[in-house]
N, CA and C of each residue as an Amber inpcrd file, in Angstrom:
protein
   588
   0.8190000  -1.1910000   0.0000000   0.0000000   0.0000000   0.0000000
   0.8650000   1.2580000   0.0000000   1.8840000   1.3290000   0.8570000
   3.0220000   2.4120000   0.9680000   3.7250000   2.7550000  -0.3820000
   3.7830000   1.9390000  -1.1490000   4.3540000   1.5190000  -2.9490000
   3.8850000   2.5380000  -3.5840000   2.3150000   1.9290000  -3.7240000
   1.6260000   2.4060000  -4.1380000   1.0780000   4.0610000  -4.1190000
   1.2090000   4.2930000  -2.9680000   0.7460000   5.6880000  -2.4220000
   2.0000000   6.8880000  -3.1360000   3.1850000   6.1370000  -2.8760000
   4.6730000   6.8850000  -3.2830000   4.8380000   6.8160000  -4.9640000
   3.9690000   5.9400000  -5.6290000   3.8880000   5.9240000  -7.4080000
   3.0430000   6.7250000  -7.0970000   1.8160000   6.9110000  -7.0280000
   0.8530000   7.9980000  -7.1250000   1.1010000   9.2840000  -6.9710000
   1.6260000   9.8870000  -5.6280000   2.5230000  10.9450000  -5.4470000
   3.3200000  11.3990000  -6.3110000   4.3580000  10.4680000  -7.0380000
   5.4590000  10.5080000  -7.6730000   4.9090000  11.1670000  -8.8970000
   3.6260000  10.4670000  -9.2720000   3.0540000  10.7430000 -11.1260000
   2.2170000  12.1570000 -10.5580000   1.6640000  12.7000000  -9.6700000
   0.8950000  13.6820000  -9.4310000   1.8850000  15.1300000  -9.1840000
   3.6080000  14.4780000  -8.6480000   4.2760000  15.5610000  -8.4080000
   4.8340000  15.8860000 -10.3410000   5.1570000  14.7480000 -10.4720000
   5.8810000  14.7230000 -12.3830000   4.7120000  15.6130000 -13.0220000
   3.2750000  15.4590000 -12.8270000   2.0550000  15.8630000 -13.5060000
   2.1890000  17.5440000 -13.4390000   2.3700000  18.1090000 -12.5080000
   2.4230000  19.3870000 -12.1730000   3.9220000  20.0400000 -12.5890000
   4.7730000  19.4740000 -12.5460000   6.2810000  19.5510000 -13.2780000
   5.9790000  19.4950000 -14.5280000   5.2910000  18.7780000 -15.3940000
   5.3670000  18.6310000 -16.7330000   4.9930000  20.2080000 -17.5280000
   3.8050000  20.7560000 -17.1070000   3.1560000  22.1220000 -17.8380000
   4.5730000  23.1890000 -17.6280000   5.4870000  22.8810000 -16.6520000
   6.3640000  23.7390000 -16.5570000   7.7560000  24.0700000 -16.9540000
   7.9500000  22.5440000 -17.2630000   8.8730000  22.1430000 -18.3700000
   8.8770000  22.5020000 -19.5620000   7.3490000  22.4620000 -19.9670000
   7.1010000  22.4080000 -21.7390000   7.0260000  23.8390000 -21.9090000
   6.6430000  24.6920000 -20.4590000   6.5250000  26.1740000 -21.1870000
   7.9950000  26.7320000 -21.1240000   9.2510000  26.3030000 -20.5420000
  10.3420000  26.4220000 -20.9450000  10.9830000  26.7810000 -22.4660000
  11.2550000  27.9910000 -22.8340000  11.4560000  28.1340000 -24.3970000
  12.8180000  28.7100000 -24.2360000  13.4180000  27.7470000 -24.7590000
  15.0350000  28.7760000 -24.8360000  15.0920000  29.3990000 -25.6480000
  15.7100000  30.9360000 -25.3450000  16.0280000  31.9450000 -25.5670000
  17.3730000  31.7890000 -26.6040000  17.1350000  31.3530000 -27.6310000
  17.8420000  31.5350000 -28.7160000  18.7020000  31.6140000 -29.9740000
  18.7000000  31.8790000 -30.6000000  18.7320000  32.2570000 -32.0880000
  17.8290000  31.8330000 -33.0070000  17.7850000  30.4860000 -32.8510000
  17.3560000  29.5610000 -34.1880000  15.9870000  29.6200000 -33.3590000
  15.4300000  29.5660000 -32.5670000  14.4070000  29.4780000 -31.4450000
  13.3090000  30.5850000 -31.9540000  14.0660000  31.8880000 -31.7410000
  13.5650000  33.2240000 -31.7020000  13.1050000  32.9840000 -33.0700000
  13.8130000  33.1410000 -33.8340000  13.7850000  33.0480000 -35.4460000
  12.8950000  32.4200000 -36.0620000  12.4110000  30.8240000 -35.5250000
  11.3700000  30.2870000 -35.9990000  10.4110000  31.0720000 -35.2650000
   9.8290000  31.2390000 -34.4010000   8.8130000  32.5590000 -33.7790000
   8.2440000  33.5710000 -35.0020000   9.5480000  34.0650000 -35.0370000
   9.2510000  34.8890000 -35.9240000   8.9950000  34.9440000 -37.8040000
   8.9420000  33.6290000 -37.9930000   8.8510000  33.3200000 -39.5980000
   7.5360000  33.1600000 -39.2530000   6.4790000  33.0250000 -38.1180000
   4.8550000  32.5700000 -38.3710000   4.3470000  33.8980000 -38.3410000
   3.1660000  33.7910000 -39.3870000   2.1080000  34.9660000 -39.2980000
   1.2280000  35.2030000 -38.6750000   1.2310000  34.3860000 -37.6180000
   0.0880000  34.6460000 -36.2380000   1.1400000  35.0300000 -35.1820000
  -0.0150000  36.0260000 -34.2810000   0.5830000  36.4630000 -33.2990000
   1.8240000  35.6260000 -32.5690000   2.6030000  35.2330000 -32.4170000
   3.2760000  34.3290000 -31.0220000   3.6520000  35.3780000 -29.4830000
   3.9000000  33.9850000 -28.5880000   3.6760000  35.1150000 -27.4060000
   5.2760000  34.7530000 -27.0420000   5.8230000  36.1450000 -26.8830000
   7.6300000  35.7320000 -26.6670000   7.5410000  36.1330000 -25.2150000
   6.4580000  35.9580000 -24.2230000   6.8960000  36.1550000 -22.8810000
   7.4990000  35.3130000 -22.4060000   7.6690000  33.8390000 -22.9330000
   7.7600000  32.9550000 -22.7310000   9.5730000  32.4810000 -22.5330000
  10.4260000  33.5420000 -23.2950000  11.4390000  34.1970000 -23.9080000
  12.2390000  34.6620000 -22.6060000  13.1670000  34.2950000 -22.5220000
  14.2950000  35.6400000 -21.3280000  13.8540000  36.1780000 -21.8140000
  13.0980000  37.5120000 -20.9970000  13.2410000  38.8700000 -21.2130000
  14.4570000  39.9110000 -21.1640000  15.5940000  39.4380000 -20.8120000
  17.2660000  39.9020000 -20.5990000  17.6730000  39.5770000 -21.6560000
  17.5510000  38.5610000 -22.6170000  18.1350000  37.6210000 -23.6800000
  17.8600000  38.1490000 -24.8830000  16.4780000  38.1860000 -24.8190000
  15.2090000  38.4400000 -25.8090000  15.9670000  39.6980000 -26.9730000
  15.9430000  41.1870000 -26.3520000  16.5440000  41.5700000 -27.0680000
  17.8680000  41.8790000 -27.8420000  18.8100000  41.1230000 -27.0880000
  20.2040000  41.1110000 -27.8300000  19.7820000  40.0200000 -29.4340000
  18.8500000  39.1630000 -28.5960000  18.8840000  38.3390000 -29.9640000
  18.0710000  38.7410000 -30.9010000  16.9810000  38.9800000 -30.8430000
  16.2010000  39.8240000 -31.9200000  17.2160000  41.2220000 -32.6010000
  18.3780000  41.8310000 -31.8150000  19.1940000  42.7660000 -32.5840000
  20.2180000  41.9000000 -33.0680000  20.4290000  40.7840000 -32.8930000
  21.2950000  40.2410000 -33.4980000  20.9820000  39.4970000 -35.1660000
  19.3860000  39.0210000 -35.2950000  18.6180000  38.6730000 -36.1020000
  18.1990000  39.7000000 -37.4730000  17.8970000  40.8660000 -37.2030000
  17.9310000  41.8930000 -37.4410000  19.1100000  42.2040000 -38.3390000
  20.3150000  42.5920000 -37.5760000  21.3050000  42.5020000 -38.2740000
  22.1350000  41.7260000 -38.9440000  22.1030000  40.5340000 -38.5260000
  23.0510000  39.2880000 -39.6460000  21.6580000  38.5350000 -40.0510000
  20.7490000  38.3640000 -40.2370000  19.6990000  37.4530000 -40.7280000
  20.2000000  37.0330000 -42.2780000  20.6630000  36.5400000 -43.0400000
  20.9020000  36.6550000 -44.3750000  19.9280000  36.6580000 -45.5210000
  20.3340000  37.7810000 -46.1310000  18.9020000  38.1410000 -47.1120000
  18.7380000  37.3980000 -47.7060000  19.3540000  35.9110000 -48.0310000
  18.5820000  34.9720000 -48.9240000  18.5840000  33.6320000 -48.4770000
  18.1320000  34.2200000 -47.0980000  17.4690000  33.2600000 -45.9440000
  16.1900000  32.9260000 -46.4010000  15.4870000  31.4410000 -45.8190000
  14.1450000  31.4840000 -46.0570000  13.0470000  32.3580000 -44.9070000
  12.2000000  33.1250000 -45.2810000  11.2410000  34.1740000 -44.9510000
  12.0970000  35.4020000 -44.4710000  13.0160000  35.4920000 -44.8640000
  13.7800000  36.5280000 -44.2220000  13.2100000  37.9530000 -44.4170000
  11.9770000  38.6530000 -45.5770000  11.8140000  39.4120000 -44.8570000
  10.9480000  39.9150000 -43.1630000   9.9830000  38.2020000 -43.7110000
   9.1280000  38.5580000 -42.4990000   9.4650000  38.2460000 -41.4150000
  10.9380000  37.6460000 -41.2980000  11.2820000  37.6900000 -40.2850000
  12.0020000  38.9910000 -39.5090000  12.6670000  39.7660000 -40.2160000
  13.0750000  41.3570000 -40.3280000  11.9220000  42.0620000 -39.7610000
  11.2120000  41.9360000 -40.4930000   9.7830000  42.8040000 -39.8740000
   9.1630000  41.9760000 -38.7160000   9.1640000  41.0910000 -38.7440000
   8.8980000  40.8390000 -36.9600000   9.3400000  40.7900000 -36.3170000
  10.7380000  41.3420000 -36.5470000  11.8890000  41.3540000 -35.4750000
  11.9260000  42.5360000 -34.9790000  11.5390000  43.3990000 -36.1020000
  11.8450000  45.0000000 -35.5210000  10.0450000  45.1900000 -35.1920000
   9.3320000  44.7720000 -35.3190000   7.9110000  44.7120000 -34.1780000
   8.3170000  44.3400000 -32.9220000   8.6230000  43.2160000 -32.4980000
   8.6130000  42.2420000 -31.2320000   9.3790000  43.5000000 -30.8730000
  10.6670000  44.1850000 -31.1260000  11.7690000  44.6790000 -30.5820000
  11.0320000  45.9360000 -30.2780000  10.2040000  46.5700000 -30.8190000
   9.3970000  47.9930000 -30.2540000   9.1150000  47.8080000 -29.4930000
   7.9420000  46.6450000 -29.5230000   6.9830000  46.2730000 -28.1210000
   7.9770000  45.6790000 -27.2870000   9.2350000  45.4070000 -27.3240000
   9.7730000  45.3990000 -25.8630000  10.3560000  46.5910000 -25.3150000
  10.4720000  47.4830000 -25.8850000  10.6450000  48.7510000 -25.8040000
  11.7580000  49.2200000 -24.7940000  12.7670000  48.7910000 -25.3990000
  14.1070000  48.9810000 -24.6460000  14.9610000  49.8260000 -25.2200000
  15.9390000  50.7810000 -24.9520000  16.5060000  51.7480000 -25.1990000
  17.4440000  51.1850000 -26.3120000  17.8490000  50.1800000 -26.1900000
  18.3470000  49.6460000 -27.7630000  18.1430000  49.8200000 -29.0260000
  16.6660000  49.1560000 -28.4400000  15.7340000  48.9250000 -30.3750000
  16.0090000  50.9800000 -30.9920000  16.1540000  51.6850000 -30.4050000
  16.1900000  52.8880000 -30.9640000  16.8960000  53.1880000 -32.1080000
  18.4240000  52.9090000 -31.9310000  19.6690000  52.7090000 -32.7360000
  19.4010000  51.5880000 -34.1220000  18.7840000  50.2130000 -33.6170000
  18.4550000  49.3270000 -34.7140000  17.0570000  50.0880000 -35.2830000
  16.3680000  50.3830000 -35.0510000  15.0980000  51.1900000 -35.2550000
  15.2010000  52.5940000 -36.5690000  16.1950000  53.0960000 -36.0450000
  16.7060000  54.5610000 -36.8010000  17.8920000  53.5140000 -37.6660000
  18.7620000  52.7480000 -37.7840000  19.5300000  52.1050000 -38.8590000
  18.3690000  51.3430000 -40.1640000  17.2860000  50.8020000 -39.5070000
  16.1150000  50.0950000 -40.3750000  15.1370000  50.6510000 -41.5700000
  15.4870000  52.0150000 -41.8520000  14.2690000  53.0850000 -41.7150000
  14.5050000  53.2340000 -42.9070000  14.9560000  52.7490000 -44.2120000
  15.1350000  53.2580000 -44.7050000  14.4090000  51.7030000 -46.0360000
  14.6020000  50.2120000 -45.1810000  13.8040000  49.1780000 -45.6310000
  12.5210000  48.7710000 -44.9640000  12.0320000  49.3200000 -44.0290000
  11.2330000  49.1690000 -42.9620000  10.8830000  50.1670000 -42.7790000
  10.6470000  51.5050000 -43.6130000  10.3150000  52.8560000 -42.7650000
   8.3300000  53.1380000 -41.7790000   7.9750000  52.1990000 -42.4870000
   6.1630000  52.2290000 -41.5110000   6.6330000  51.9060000 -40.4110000
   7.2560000  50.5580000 -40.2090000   6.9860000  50.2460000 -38.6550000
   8.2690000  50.4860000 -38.0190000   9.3710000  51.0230000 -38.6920000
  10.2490000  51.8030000 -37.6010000   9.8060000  52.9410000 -37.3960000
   9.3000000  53.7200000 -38.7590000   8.7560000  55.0900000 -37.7690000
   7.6000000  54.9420000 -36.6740000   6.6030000  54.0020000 -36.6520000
   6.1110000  53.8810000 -35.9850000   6.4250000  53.5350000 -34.5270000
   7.3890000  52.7460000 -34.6250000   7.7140000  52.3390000 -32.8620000
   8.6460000  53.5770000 -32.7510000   9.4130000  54.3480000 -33.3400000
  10.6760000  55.2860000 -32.8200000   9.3610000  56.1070000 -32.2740000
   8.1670000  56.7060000 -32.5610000   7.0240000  57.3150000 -32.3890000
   6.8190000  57.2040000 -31.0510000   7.0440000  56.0290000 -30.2920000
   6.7050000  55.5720000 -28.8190000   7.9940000  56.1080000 -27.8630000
   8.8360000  56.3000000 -28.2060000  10.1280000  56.3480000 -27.3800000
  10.2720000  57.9930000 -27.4660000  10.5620000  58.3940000 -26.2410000
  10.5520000  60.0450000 -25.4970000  12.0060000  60.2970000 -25.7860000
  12.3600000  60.3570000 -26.8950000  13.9500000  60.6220000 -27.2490000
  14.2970000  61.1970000 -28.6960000  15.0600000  61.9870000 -28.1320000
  15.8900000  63.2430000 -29.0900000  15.7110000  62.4320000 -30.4990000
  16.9610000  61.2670000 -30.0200000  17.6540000  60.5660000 -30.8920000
  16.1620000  60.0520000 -31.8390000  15.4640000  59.4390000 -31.4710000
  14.1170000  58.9790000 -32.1430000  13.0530000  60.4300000 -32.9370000
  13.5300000  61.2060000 -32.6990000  12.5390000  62.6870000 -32.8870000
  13.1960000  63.0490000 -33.9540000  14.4170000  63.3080000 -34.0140000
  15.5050000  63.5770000 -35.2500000  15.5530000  62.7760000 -36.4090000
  15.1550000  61.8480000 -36.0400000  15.0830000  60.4370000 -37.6350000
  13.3100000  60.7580000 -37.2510000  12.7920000  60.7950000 -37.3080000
  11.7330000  60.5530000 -37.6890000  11.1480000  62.0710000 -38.6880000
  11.5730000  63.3590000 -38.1190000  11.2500000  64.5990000 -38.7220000
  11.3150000  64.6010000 -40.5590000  12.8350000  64.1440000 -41.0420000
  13.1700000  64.2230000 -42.5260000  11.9910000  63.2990000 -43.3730000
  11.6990000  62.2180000 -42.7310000  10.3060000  61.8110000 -43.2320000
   8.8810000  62.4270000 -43.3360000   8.7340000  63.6300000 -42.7620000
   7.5670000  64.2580000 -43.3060000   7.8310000  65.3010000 -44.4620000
   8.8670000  64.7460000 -45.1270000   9.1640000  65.8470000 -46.4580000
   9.2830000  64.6700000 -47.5610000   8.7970000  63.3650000 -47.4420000
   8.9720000  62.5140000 -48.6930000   7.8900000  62.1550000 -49.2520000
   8.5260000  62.3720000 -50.9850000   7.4840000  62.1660000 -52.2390000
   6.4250000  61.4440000 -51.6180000   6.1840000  60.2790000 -50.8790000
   4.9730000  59.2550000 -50.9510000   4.2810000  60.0600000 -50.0440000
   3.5270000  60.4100000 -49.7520000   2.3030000  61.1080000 -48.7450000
   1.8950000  60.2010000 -47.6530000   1.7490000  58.4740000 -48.1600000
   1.9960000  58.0330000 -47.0640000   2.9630000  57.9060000 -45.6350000
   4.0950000  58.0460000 -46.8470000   5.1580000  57.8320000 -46.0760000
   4.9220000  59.1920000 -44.5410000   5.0190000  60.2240000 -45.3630000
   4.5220000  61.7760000 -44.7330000   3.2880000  61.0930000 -43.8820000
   2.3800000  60.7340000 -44.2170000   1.2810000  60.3300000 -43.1050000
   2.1430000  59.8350000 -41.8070000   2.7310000  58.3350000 -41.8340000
   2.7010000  57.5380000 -41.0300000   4.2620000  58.3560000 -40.1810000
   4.9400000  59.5640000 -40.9150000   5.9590000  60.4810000 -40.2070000
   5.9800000  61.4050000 -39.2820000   4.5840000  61.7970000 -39.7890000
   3.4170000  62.7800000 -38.5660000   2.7030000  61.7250000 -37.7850000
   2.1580000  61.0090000 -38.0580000   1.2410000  59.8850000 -37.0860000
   2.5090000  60.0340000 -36.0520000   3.6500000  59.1360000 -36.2100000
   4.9140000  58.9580000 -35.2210000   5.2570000  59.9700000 -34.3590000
   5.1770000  61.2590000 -34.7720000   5.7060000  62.2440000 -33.7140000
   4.1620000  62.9690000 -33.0250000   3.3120000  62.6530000 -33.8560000
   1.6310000  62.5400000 -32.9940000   1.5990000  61.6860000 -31.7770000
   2.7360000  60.6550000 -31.6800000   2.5030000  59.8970000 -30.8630000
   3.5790000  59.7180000 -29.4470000   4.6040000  60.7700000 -29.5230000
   6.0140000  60.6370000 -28.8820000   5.0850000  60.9180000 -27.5490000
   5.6400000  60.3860000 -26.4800000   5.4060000  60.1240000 -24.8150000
   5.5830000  61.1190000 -24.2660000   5.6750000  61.8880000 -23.2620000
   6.3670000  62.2480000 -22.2220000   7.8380000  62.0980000 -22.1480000
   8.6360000  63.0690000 -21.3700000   9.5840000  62.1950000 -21.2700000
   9.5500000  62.1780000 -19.8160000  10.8080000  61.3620000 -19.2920000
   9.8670000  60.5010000 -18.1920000  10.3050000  61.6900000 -16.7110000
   9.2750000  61.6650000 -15.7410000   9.7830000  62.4020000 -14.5540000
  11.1590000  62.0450000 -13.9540000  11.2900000  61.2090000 -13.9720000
  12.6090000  61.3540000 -12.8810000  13.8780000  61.4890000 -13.9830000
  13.7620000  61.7870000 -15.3000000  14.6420000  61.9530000 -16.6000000
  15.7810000  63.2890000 -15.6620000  17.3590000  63.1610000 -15.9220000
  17.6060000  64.0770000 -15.8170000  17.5630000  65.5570000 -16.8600000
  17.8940000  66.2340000 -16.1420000  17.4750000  67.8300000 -16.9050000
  17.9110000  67.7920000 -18.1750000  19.2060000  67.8990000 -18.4470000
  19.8780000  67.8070000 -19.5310000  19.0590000  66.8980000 -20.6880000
  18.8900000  65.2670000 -20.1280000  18.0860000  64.9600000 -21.2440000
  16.7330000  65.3610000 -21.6260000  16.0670000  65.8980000 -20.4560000
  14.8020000  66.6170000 -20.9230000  14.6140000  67.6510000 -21.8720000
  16.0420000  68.5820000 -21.5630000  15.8380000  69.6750000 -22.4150000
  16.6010000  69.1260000 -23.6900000  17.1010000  68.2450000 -24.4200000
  17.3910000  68.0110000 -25.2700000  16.2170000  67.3910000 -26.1880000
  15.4280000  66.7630000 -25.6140000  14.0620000  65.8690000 -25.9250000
  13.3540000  67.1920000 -26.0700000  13.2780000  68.2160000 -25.4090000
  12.0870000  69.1510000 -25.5870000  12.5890000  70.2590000 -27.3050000
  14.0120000  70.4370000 -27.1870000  14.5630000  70.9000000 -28.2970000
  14.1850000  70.2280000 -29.6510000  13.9670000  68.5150000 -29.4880000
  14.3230000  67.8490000 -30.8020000  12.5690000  68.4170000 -31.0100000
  11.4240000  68.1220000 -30.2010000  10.5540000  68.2630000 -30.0390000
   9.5640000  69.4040000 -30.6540000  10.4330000  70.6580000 -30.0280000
  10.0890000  71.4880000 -30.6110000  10.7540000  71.9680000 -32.3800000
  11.7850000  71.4440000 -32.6250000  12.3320000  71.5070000 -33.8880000
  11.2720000  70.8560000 -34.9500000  10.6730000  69.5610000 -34.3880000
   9.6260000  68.7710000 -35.0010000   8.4180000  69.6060000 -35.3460000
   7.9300000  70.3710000 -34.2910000   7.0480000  71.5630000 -34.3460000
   6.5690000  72.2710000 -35.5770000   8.4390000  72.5130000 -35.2340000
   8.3720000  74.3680000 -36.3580000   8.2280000  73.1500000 -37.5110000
   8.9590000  72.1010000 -38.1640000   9.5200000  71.1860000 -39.1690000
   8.0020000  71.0920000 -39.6870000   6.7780000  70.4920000 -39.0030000
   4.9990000  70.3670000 -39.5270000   4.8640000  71.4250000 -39.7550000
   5.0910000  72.2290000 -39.2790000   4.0750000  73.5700000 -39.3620000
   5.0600000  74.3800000 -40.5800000   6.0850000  74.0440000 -40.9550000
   6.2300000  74.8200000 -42.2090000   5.9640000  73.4310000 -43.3410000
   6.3380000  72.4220000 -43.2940000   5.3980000  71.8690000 -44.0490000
   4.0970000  71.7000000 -44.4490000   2.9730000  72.0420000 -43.7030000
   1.5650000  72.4180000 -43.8790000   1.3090000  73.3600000 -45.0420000
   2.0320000  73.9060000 -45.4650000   1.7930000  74.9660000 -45.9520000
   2.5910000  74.7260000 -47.5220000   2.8210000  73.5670000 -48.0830000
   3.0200000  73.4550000 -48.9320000   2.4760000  72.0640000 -49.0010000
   2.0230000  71.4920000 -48.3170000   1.4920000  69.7500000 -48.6630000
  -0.1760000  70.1770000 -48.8490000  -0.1350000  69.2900000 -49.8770000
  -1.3350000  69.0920000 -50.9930000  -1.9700000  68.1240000 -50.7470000
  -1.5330000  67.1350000 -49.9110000  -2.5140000  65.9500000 -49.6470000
  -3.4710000  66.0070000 -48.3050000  -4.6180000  65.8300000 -48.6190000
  -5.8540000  66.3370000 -47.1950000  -5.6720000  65.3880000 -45.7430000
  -5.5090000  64.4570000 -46.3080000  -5.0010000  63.8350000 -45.3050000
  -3.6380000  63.8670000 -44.5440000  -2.7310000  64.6040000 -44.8860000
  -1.7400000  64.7220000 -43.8490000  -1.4180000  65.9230000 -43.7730000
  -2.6040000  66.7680000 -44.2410000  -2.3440000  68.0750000 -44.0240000
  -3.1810000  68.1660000 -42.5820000  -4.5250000  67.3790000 -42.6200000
  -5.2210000  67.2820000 -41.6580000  -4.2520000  66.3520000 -40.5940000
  -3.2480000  65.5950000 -40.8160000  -3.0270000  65.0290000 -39.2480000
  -1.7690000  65.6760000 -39.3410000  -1.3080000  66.7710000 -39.9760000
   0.0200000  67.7120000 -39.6890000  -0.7650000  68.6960000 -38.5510000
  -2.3140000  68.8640000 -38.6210000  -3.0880000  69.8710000 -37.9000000
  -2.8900000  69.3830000 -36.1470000  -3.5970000  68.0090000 -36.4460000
  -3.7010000  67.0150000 -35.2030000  -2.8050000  67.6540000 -34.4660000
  -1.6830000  66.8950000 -35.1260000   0.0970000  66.5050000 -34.3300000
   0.2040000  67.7640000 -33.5320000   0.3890000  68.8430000 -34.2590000
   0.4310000  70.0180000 -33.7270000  -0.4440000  70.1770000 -32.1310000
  -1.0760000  70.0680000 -32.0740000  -2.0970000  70.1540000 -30.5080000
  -1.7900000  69.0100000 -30.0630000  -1.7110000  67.9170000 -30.6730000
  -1.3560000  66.4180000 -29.5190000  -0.0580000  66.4540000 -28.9300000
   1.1040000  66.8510000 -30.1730000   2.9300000  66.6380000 -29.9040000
   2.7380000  68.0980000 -28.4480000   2.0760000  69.0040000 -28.8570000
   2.6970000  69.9600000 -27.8840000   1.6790000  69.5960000 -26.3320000
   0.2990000  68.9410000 -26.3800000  -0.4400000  68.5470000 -24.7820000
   0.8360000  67.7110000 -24.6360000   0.7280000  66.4150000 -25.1790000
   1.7660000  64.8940000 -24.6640000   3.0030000  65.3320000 -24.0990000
   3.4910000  66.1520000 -25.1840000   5.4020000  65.7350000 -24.8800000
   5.8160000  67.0130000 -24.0340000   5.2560000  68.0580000 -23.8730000
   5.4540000  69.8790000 -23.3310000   5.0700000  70.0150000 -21.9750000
């Protein structure tokens, strides 16, 4: 009976060990990478969060372009890497912008920094109007920067900020397209409540 009781135990303690094993996902390269070749959401919490982004900047940058899915893996690399939103992705973010410019301008858009405000401005002066849309959407969308920020970087963030300012507002006045003339209007009242 004692046997018995200690197999039972044994398979009920293994039973509760098992769900915790399998959600174990190592953190990397080839790991991350398949993640990121699927077109449904995946959930990388599952991921070191310490790990997570060296390797997604590492993916990013050596991925080889005539890899299989390599662009969509590029572009879900520099997604996942916004939404972890670490002072890194900024640098890979502003290097990307030029094969990737929607969704790098879009995440540099989230980050309360000079460095992100300065690459994003020269894009509301290009031929595609979209492009100009989704350049104003981005600085429509810059944060705060943060309270306990020291001074120095605040007032550098408020400089790039306001440079962005004057940068819409003399573009308004020569853009022809209604739609980003209308969210050059927006930005203007949102960039200066949010980020001022």
């Amino acid at each position: 009976m004692k046997k018995i009781f200690i197999i039972l135990a044994s398979i009920v303690v293994l039973a509760g060990l098992l769900p915790s094993m399998a959600m174990a996902v190592p953190t990397d390269y080839d790991t991350v990478r398949r993640f990121l070749t699927s077109v449904d959401f995946q959930d990388y919490s599952e991921f070191d969060q310490d790990l997570l982004p060296g390797i997604l900047i590492d993916i990013i940058e050596n991925d080889p372009e005539d890899a299989e899915y390599h662009e969509r893996v590029l572009e879900s690399a520099l997604v996942v890497l916004g939404q972890l939103h670490v002072d890194e992705a900024i640098d890979v973010l502003i290097d990307n912008l030029e094969g990737n410019t929607t969704t790098c301008l879009y995440w540099l858009g989230t980050f309360a920094s000079p460095d992100a405000v300065n690459a994003i401005v020269p894009w509301i002066e290009n031929d595609d109007a979209s492009i100009r849309y989704e350049a104003v959407s981005a600085l429509s969308t810059l944060p705060a920067m943060d309270e306990d920020a020291e001074e120095e970087a605040v007032e550098e963030y408020e400089e790039a900020v306001m440079a962005a300012l004057e940068a819409i507002y003399n573009a308004m006045s020569d853009e022809e397209d209604e739609d980003v003339r209308s969210i050059m209007s927006e930005a203007l009242v949102s960039i200066s409540t949010n980020t001022l």
